[in-house]
LUMKOL-970165 format. One record per residue: residue number from 1; x, y, z of N, C-alpha, C, O in turn. Coordinates in pm, 1 decimal. Example, Ala and Ser with C-alpha at 12.3 -4.5 7.8 and 13.67 -1.06 7.14 Angstrom:
# residues 2
> 1_1319.0_-569.0_780.0_1230.0_-450.0_780.0_1320.0_-330.0_780.0_1423.6_-331.9_846.5;
> 2_1285.0_-225.0_708.0_1367.0_-106.0_714.0_1290.0_3.0_787.0_1340.9_113.8_803.9;
END
This chain:
# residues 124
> 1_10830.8_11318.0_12013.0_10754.7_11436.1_11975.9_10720.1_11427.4_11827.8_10810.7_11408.2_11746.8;
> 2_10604.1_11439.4_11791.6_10535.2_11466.2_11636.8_10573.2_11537.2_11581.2_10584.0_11638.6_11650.1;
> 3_10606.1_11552.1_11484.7_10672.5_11718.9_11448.9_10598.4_11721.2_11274.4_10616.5_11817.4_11199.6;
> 4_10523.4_11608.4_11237.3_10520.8_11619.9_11108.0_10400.6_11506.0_11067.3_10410.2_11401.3_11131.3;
> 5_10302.9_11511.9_10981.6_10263.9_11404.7_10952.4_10170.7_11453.6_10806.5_10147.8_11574.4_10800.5;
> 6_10117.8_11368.3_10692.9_10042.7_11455.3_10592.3_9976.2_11580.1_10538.5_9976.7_11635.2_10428.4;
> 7_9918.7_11605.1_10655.8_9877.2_11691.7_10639.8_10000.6_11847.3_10667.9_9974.2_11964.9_10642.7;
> 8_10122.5_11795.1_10721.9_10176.2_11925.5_10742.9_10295.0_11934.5_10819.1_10267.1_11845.9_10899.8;
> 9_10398.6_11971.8_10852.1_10499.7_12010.6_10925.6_10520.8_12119.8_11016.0_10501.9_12236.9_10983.0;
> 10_10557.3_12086.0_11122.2_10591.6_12175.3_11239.9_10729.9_12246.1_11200.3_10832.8_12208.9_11256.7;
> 11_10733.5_12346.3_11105.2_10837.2_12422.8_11077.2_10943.8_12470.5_11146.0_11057.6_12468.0_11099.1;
> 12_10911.3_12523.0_11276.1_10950.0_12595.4_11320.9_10987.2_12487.8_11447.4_11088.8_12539.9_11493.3;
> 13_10967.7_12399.2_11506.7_10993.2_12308.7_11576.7_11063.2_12204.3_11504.2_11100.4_12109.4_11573.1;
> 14_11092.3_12200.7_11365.8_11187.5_12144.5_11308.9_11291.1_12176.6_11315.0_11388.1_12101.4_11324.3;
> 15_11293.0_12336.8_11309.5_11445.8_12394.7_11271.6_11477.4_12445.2_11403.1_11586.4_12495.7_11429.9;
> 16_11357.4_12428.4_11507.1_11448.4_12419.7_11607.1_11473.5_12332.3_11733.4_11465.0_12352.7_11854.5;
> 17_11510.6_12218.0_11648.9_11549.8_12119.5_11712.2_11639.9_12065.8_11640.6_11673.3_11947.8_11650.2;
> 18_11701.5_12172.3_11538.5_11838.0_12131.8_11448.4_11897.8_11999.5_11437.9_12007.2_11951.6_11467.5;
> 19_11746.2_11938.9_11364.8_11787.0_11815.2_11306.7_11966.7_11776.7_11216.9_12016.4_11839.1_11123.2;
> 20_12023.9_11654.9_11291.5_12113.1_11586.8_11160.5_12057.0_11551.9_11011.2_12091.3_11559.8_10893.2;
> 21_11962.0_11513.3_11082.7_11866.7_11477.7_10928.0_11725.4_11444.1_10912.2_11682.1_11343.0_10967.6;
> 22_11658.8_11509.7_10850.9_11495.1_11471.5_10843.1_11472.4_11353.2_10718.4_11529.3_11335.8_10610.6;
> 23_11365.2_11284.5_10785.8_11380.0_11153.1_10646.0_11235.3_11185.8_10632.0_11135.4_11186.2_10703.9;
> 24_11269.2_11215.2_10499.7_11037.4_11233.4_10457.7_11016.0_11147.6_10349.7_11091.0_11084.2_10275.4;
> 25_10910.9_11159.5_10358.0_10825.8_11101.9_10264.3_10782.4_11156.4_10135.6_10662.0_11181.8_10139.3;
> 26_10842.4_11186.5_10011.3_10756.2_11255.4_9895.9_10636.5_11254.9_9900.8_10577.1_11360.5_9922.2;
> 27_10557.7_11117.3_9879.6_10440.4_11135.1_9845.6_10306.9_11188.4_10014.3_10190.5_11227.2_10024.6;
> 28_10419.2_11156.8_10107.4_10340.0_11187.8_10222.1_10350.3_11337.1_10334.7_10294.9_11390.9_10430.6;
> 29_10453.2_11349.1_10248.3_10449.6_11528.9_10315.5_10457.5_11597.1_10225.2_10518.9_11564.3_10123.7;
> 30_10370.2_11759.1_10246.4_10373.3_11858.0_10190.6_10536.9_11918.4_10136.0_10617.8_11951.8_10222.6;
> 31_10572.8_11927.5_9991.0_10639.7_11933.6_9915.4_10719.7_12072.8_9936.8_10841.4_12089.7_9943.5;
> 32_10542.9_12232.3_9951.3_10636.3_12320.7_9944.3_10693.3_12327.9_10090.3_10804.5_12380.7_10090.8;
> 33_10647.5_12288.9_10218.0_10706.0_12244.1_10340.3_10867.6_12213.2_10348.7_10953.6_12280.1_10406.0;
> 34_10882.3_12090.0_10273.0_11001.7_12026.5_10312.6_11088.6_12116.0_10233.0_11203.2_12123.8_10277.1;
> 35_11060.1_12194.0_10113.6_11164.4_12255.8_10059.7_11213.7_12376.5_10116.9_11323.7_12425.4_10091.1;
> 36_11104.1_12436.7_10218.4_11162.5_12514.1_10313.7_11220.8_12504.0_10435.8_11248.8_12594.0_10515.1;
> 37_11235.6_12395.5_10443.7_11304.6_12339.0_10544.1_11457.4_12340.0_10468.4_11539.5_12405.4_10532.5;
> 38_11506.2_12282.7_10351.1_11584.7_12270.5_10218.4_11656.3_12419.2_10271.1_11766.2_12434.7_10324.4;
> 39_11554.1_12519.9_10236.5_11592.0_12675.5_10215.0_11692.0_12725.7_10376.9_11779.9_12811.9_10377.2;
> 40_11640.0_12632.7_10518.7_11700.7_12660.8_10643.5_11825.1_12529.6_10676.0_11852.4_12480.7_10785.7;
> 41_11881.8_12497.7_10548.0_11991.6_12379.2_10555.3_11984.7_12260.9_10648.6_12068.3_12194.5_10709.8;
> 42_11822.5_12259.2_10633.5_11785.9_12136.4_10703.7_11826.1_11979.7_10592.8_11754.0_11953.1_10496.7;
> 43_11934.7_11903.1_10625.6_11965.8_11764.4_10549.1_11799.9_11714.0_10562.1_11737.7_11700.6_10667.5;
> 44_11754.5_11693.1_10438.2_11702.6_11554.8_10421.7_11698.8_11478.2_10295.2_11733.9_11488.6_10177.7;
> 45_11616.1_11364.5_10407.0_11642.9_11236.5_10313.4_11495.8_11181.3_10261.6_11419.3_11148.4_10352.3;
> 46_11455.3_11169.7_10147.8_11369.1_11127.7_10081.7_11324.8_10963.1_10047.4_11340.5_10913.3_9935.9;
> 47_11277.4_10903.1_10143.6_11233.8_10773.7_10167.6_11103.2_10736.1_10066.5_10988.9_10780.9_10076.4;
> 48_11154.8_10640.1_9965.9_11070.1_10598.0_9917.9_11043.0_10427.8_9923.5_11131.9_10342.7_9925.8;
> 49_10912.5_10405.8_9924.8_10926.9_10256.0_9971.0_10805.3_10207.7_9904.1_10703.1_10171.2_9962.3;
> 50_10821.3_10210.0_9798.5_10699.8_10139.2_9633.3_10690.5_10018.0_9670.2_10580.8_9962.3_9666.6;
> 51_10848.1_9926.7_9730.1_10869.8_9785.8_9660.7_10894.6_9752.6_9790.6_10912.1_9844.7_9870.3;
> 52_10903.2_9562.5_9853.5_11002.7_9583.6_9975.7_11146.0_9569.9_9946.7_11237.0_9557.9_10028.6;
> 53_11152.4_9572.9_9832.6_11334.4_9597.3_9787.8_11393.3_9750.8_9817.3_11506.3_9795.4_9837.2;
> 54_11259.0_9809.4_9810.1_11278.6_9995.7_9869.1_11360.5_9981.9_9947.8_11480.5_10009.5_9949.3;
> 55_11245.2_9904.1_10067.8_11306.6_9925.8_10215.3_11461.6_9854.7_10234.4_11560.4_9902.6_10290.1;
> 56_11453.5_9791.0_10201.9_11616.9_9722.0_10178.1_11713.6_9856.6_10140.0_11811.1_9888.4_10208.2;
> 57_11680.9_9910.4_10050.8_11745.4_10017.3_9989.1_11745.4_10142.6_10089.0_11837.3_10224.4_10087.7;
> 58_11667.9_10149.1_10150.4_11636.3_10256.8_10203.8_11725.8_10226.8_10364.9_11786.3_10302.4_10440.9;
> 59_11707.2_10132.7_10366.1_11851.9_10066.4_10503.3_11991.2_10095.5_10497.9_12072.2_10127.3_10585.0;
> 60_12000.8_10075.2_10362.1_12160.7_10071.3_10276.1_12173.6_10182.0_10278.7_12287.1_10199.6_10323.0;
> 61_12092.5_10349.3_10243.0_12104.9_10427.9_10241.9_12102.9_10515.2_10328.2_12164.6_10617.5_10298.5;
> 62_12037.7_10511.7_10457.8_12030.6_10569.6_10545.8_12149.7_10565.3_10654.7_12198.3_10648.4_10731.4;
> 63_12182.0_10382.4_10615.3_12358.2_10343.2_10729.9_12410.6_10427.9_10709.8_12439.5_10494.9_10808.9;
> 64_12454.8_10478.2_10578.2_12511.9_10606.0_10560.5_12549.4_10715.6_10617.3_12654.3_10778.9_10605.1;
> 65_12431.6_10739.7_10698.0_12416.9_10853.6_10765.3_12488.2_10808.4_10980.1_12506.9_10879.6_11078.8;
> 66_12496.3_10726.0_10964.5_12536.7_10618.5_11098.6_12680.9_10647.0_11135.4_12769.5_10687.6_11060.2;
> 67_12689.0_10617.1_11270.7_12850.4_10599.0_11337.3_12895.4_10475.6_11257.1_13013.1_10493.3_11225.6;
> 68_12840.0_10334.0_11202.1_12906.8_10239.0_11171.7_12796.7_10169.1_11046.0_12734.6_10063.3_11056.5;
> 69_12796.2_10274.8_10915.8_12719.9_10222.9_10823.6_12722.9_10074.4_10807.1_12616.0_10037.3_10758.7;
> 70_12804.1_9977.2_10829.0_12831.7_9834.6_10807.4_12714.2_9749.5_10830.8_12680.0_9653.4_10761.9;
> 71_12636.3_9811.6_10972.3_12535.1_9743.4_11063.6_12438.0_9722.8_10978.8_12378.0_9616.3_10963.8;
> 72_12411.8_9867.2_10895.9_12277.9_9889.3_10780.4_12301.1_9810.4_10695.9_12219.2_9735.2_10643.0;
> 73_12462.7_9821.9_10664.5_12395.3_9673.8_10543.2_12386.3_9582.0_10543.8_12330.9_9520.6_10452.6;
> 74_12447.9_9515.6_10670.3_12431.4_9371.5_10730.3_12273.7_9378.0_10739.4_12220.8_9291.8_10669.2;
> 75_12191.2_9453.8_10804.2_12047.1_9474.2_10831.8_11988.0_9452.4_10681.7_11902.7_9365.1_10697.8;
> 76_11989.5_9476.9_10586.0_11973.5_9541.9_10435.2_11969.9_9390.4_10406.5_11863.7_9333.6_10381.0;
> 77_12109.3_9314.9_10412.1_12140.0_9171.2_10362.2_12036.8_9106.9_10418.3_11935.1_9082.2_10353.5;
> 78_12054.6_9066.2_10569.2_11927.3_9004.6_10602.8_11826.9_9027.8_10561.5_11776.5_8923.8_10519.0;
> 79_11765.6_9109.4_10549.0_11639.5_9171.7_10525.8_11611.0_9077.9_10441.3_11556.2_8970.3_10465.0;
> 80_11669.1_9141.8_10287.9_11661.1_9017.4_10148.3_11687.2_8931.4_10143.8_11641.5_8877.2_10043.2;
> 81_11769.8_8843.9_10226.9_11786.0_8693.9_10240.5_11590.3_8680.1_10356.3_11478.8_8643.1_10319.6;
> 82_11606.8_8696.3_10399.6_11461.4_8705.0_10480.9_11325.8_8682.0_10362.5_11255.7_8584.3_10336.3;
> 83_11330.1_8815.2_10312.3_11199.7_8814.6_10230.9_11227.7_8709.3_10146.8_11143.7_8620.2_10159.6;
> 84_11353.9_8673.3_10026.9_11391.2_8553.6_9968.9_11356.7_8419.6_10038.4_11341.1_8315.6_9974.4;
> 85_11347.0_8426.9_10156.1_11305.6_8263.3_10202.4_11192.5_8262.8_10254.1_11162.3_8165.8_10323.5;
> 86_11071.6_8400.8_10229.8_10921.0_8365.0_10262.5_10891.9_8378.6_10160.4_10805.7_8294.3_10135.6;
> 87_10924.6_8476.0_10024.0_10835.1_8445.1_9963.1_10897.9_8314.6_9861.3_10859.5_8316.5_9744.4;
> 88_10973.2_8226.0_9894.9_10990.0_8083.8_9857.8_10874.9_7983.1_9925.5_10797.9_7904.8_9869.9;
> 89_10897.4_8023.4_10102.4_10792.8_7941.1_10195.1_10628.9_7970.2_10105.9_10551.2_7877.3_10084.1;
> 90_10609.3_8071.6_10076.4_10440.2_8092.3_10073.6_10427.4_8111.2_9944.6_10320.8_8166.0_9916.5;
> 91_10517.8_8078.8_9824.7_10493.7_8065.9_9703.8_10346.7_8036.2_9652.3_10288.2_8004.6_9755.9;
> 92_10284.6_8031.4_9581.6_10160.8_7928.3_9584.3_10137.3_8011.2_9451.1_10200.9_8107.3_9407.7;
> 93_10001.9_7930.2_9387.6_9924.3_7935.6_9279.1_9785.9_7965.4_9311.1_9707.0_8005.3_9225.5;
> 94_9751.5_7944.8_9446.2_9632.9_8008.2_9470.3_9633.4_8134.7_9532.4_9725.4_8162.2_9609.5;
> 95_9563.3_8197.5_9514.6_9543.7_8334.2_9569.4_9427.0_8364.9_9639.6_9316.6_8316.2_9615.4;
> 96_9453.2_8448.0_9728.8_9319.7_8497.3_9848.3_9296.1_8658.7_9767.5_9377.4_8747.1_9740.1;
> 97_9145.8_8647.8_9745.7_9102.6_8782.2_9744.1_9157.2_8857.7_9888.2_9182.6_8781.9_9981.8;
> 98_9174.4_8994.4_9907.1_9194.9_9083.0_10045.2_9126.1_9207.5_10047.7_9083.4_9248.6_9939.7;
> 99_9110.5_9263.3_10131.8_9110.1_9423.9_10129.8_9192.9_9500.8_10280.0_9155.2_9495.1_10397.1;
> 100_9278.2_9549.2_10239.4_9380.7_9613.0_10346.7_9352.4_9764.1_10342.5_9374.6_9844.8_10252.3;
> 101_9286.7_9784.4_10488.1_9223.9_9943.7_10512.2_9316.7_10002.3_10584.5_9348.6_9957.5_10694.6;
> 102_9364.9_10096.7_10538.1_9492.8_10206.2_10604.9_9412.9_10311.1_10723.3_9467.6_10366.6_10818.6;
> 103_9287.6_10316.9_10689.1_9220.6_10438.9_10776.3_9080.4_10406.6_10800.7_9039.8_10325.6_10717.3;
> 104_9018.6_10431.2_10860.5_8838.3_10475.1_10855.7_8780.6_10553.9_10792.9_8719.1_10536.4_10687.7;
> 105_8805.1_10706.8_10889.9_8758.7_10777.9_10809.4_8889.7_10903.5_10793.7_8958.8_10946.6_10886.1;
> 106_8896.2_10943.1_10647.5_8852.1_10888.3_10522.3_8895.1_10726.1_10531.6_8996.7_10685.8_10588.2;
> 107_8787.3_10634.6_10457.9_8850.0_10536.6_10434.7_8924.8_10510.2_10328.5_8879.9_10522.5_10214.5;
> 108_9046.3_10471.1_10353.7_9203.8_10446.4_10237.2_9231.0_10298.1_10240.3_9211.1_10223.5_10336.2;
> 109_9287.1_10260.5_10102.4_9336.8_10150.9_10120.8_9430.7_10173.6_9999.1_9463.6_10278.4_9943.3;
> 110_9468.3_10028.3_9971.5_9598.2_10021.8_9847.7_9545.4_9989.3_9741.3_9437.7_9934.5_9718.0;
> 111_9687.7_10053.1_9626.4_9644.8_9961.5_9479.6_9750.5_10026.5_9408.4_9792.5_10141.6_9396.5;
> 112_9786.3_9883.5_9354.3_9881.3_9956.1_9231.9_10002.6_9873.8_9290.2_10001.8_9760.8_9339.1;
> 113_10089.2_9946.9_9274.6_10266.3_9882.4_9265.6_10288.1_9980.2_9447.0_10322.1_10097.7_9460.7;
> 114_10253.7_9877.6_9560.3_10320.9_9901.6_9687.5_10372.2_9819.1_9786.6_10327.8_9708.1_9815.8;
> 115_10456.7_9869.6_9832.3_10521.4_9766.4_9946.3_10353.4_9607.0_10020.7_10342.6_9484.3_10019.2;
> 116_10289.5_9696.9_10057.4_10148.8_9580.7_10143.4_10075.6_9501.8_10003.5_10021.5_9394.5_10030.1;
> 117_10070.9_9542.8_9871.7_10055.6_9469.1_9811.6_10151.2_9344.0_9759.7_10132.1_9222.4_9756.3;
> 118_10241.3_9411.9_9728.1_10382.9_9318.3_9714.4_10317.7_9198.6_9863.2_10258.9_9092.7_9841.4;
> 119_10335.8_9229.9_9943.3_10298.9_9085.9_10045.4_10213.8_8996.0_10038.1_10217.3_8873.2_10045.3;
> 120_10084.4_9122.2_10012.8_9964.5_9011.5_10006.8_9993.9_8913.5_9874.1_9971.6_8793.0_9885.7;
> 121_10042.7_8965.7_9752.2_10058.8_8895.8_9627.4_10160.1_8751.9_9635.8_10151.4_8646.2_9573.4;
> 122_10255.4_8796.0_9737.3_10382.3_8648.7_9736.2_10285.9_8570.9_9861.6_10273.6_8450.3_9882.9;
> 123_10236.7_8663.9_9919.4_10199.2_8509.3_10011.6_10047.2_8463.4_10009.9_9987.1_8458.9_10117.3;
> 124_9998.2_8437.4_9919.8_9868.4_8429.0_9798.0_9783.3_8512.1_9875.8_9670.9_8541.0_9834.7;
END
């Protein structure tokens, strides 16, 4: 079930489905939203993922919340041993121009310091 996406939150189908924990997005959900959710002792967790070292982080942090946090960081370890041995494999000095479209319409794409750039950049 959807309960949430940019443009907005299902409030009331949040709190009543008395989440353990909601994981949002700062920059992708409405702010005064989630803090009223905050105000009905709804736990959440604030996922940020700039880098793919985020997401690593964001593994480590969430096990936390788990019957057997251990799994997350075994998951977490791999992860970075993982990305450590592609972006060794696809190292290079040449680079591919790209353009990576998130949407149509509106049409979105990236820039700046994010996880899909980080990729396109290590693997030229």
């Amino acid at each position: 079930e959807k309960v949430s996406n940019y443009q907005g939150i299902k409030l009331e189908r949040i709190i009543a489905l008395q989440p353990d924990l909601v994981i949002a997005w700062p920059a992708g959900n409405p702010a005064k939203e989630l803090e009223k959710l905050k105000q009905f002792g709804v736990p959440i967790y604030y996922s940020t993922t700039g880098t793919l070292e985020d997401i690593a982080n964001n593994i480590e942090q969430l096990s936390q919340y788990s019957d057997d946090p251990s799994k997350g960081q075994k998951a977490a370890r791999d992860f970075r041993e993982e990305l450590t041995a592609l972006k060794a494999k696809y190292n290079t000095t040449e680079k591919v121009r790209y353009f990576y479209q998130l949407s149509e319409k509106p049409i979105i794409t990236v820039a700046g310091k994010n996880w899909p750039s980080e990729v396109f950049n290590f693997c030229g």
